[in-house]
CHARMM internal coordinates of N, CA and C (Angstrom, degrees):
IC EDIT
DIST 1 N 1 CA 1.4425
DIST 1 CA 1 C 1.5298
ANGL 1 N 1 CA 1 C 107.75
DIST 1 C 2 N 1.4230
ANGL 1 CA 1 C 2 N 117.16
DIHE 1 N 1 CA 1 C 2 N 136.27
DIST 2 N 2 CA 1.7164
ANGL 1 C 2 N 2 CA 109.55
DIHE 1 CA 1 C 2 N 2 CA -157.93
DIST 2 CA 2 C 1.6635
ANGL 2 N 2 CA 2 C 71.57
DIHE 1 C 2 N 2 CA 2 C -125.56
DIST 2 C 3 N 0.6366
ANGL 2 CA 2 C 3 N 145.64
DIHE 2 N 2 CA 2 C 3 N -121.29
DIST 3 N 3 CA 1.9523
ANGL 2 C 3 N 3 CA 156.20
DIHE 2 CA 2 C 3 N 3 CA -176.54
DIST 3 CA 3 C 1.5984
ANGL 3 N 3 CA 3 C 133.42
DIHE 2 C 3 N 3 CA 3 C -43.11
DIST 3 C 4 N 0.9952
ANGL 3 CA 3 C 4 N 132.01
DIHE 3 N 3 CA 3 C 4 N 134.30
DIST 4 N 4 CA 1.2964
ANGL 3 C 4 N 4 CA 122.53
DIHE 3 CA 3 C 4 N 4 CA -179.13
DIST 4 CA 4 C 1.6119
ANGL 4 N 4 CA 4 C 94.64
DIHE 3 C 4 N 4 CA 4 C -139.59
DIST 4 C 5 N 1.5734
ANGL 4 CA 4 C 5 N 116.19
DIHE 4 N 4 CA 4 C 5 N 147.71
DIST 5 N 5 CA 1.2124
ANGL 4 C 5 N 5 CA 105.27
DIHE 4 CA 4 C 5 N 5 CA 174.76
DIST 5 CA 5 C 1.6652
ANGL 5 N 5 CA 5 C 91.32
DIHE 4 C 5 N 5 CA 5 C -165.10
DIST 5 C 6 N 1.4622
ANGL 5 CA 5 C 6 N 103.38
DIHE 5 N 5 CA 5 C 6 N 140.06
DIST 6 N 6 CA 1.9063
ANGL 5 C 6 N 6 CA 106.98
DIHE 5 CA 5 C 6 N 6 CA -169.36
DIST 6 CA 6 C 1.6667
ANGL 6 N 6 CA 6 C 84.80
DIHE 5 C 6 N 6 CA 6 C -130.57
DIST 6 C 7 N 1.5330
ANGL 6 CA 6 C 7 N 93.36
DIHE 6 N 6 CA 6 C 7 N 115.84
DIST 7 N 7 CA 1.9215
ANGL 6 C 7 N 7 CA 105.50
DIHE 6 CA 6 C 7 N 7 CA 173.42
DIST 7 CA 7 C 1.3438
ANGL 7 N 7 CA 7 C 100.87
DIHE 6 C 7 N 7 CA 7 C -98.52
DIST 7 C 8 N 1.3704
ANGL 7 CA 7 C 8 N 121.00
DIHE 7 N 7 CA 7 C 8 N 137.29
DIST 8 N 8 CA 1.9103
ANGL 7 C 8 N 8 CA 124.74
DIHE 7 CA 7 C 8 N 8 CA 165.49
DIST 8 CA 8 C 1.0680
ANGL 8 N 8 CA 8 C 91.48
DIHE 7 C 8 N 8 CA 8 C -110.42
DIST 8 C 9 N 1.6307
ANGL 8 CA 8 C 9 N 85.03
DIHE 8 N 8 CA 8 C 9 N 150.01
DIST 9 N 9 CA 1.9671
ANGL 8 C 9 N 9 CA 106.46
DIHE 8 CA 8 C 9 N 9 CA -178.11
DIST 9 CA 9 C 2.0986
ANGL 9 N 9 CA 9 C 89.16
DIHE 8 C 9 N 9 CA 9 C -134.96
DIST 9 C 10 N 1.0737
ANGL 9 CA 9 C 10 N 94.38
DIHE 9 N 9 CA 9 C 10 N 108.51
DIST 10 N 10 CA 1.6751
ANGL 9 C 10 N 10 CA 117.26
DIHE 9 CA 9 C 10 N 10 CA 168.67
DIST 10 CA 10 C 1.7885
ANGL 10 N 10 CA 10 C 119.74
DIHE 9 C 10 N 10 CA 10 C -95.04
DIST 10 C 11 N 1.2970
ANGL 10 CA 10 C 11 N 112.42
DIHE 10 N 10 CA 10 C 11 N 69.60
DIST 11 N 11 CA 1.2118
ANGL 10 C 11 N 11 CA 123.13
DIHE 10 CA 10 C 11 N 11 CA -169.06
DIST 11 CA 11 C 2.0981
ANGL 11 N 11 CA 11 C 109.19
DIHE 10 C 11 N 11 CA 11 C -46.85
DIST 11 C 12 N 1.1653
ANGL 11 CA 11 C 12 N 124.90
DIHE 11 N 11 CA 11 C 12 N 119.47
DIST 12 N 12 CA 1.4740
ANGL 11 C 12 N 12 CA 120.22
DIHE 11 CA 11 C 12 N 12 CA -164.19
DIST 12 CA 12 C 2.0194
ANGL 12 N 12 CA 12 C 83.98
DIHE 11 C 12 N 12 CA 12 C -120.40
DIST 12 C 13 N 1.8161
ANGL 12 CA 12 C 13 N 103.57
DIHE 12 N 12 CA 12 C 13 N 142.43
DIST 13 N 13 CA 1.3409
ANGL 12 C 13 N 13 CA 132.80
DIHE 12 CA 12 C 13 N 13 CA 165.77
DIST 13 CA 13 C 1.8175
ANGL 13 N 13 CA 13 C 91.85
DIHE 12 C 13 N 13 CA 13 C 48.20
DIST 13 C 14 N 1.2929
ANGL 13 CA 13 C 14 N 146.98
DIHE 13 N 13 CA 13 C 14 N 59.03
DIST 14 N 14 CA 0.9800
ANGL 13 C 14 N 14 CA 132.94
DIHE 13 CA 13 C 14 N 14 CA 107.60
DIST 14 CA 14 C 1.1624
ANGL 14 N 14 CA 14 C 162.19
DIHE 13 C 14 N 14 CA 14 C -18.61
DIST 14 C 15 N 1.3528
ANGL 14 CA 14 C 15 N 123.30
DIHE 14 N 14 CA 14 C 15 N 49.84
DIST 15 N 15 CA 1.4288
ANGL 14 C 15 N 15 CA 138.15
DIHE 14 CA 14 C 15 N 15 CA -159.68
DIST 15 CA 15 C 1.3132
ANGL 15 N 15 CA 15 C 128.60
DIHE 14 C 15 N 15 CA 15 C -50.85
DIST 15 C 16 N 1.5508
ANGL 15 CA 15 C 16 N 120.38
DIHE 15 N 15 CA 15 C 16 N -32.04
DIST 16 N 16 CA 1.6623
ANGL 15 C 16 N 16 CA 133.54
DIHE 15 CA 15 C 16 N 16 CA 179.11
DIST 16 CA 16 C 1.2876
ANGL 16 N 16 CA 16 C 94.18
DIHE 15 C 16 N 16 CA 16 C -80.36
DIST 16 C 17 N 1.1472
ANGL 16 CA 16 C 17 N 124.29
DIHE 16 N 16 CA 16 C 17 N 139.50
DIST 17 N 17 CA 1.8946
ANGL 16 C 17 N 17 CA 140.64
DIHE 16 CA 16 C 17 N 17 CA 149.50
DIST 17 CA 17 C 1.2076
ANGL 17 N 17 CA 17 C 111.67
DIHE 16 C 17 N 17 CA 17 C -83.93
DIST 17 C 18 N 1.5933
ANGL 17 CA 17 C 18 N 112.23
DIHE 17 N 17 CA 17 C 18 N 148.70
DIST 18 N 18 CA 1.3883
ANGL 17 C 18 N 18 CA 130.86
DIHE 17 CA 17 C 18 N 18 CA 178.98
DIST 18 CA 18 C 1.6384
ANGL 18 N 18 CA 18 C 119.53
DIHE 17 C 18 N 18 CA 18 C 105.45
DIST 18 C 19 N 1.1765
ANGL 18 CA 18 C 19 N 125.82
DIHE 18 N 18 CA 18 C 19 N -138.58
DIST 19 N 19 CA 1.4612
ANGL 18 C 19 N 19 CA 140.03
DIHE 18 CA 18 C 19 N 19 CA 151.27
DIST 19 CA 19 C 1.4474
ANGL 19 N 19 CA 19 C 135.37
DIHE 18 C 19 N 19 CA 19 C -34.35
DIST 19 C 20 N 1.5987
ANGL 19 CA 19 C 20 N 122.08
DIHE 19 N 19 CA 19 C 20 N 92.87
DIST 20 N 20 CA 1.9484
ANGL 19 C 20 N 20 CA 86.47
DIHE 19 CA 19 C 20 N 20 CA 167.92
DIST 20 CA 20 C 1.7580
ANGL 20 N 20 CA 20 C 76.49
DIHE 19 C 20 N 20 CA 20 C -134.86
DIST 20 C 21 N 1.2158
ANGL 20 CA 20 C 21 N 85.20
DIHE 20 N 20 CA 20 C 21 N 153.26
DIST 21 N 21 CA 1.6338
ANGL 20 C 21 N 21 CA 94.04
DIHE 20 CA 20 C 21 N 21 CA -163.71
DIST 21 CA 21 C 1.7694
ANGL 21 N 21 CA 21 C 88.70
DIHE 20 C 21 N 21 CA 21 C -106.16
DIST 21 C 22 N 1.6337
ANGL 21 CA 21 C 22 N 120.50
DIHE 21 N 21 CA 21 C 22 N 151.81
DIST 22 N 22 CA 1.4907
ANGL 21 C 22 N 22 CA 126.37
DIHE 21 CA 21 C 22 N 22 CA 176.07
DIST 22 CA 22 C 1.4072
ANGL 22 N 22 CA 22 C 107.58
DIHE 21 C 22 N 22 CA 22 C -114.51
DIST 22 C 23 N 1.0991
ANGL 22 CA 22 C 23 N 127.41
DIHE 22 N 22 CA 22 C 23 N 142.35
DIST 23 N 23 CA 1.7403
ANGL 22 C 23 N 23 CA 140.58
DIHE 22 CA 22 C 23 N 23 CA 168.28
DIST 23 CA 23 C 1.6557
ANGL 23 N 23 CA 23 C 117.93
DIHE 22 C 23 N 23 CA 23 C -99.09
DIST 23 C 24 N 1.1163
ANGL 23 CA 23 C 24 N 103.02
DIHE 23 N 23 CA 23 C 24 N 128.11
DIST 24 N 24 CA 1.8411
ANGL 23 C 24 N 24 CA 100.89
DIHE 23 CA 23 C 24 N 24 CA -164.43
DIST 24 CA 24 C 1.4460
ANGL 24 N 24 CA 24 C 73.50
DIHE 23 C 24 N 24 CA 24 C -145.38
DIST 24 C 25 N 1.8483
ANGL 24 CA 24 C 25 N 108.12
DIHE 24 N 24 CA 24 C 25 N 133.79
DIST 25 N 25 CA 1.1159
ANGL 24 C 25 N 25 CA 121.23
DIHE 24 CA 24 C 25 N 25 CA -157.15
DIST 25 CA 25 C 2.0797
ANGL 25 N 25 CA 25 C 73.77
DIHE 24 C 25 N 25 CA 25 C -160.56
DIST 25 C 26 N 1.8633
ANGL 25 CA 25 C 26 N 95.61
DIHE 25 N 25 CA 25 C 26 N 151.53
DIST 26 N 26 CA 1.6694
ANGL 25 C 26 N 26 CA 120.54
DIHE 25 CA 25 C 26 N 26 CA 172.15
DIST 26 CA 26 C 1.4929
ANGL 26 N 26 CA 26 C 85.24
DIHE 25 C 26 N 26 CA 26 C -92.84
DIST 26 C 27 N 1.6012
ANGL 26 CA 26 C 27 N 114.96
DIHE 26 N 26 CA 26 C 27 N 146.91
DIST 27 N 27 CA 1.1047
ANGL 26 C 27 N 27 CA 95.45
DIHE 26 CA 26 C 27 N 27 CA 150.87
DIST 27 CA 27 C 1.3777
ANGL 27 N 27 CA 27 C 96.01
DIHE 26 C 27 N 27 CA 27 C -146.99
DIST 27 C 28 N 1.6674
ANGL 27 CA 27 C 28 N 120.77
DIHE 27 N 27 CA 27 C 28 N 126.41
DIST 28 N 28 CA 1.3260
ANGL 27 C 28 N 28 CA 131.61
DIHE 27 CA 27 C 28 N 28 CA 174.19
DIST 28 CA 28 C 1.4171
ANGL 28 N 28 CA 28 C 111.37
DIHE 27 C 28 N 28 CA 28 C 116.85
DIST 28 C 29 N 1.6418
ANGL 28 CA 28 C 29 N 107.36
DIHE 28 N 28 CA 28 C 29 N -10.98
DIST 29 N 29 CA 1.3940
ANGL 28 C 29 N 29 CA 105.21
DIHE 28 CA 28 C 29 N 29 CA -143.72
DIST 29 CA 29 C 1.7847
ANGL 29 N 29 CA 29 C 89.29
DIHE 28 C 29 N 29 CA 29 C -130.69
DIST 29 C 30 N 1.4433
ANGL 29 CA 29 C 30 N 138.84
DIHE 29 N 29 CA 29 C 30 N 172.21
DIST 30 N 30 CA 1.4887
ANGL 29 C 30 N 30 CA 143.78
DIHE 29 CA 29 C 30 N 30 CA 170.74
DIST 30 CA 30 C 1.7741
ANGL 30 N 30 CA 30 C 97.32
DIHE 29 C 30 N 30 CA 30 C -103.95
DIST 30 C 31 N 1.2675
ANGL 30 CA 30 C 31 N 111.11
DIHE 30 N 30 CA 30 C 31 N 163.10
DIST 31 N 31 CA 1.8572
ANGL 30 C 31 N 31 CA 110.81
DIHE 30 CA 30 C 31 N 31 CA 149.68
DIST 31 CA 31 C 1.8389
ANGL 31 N 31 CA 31 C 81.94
DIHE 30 C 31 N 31 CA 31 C 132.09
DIST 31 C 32 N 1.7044
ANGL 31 CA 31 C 32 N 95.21
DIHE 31 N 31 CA 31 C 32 N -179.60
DIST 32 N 32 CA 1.1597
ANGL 31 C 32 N 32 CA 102.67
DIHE 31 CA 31 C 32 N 32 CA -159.28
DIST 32 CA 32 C 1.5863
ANGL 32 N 32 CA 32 C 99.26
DIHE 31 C 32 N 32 CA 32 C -115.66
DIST 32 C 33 N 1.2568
ANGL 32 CA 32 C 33 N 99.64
DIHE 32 N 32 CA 32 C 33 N 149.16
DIST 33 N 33 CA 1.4858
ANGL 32 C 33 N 33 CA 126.78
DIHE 32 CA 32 C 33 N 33 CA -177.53
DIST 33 CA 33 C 1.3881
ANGL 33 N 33 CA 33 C 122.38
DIHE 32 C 33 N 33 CA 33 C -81.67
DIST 33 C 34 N 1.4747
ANGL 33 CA 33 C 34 N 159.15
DIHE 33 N 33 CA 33 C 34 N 158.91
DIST 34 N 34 CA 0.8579
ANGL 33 C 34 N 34 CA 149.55
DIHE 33 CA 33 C 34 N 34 CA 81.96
DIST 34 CA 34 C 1.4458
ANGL 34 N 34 CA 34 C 146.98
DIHE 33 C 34 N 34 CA 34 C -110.45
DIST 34 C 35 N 1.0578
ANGL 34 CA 34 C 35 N 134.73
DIHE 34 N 34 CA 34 C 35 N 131.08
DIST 35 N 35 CA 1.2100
ANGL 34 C 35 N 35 CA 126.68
DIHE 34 CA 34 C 35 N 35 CA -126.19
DIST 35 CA 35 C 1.8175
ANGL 35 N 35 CA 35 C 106.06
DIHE 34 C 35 N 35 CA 35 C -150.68
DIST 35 C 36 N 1.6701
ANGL 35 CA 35 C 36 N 135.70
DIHE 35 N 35 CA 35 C 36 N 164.38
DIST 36 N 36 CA 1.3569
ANGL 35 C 36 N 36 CA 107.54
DIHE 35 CA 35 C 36 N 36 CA 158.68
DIST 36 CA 36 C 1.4197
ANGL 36 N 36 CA 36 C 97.87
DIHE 35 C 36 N 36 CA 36 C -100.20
DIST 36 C 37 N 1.4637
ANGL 36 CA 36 C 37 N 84.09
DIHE 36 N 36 CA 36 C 37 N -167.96
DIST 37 N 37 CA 1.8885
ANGL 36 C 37 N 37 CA 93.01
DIHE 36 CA 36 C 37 N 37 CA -161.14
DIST 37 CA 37 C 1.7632
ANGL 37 N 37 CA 37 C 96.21
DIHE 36 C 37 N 37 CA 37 C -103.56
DIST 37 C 38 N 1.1884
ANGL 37 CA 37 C 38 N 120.71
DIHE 37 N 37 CA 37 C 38 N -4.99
DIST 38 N 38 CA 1.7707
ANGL 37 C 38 N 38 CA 130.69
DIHE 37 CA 37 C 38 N 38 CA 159.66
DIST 38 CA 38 C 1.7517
ANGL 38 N 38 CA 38 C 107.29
DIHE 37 C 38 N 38 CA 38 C 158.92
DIST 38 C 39 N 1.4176
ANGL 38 CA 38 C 39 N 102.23
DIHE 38 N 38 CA 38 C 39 N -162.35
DIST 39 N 39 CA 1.5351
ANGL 38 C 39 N 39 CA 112.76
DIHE 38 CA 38 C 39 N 39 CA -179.56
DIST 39 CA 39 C 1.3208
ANGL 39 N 39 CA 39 C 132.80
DIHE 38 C 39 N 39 CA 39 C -116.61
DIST 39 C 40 N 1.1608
ANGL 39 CA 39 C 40 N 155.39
DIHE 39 N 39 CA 39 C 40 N 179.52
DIST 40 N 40 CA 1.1974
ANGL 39 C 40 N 40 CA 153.95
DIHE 39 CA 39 C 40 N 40 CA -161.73
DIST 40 CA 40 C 1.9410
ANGL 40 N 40 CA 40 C 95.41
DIHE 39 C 40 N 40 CA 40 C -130.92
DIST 40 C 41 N 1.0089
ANGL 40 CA 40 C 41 N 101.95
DIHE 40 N 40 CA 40 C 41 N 106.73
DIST 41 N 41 CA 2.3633
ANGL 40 C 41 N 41 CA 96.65
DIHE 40 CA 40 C 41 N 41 CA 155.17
DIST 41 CA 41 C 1.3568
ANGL 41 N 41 CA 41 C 86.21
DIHE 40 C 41 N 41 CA 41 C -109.59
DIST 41 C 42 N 1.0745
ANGL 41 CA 41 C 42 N 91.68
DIHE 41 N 41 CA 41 C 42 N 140.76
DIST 42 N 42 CA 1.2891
ANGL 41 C 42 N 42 CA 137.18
DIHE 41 CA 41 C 42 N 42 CA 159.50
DIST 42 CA 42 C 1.5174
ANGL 42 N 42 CA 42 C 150.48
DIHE 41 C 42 N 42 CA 42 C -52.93
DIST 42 C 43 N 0.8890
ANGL 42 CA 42 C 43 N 170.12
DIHE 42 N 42 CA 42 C 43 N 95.91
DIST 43 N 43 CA 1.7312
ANGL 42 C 43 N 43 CA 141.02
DIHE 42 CA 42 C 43 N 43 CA -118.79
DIST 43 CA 43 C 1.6655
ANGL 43 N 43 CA 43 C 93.30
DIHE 42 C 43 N 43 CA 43 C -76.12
DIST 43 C 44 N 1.0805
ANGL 43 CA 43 C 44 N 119.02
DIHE 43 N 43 CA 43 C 44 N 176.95
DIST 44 N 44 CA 1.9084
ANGL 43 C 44 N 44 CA 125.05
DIHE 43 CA 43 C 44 N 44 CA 179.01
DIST 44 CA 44 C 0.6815
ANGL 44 N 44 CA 44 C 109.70
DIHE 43 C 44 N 44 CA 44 C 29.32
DIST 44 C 45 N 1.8033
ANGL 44 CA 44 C 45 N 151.48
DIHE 44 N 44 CA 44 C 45 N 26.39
DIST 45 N 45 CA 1.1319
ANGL 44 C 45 N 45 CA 134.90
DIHE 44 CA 44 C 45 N 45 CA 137.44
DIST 45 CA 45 C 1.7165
ANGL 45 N 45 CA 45 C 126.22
DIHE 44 C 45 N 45 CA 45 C -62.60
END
COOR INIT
IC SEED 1 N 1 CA 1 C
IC BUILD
C-alpha cells in the first residue's frame, strides 16, 4: 500500500430534497477508488 487519502464532502444550503448523486473520478493517476454513489436531504432541511 503506497497512499491512502480520505476526502469529506460537507454539502452547505442545499435547497432540493431527496437524491443528488457525487462523481469522484482519478485523474492522471491509476489505483483504486472508493467512493458513495451520492446523498440523501431530507424534507425541511
Amino acid at each position: 500500500m503506497g497512499h491512502r487519502y480520505v476526502l469529506r464532502y460537507e454539502p452547505q444550503g442545499v435547497k432540493r430534497e431527496g437524491w443528488h448523486r457525487i462523481e469522484v473520478k482519478l485523474r492522471g493517476q491509476k489505483g483504486d477508488l472508493q467512493a458513495r454513489h451520492g446523498y440523501w436531504v431530507a424534507p425541511g432541511r
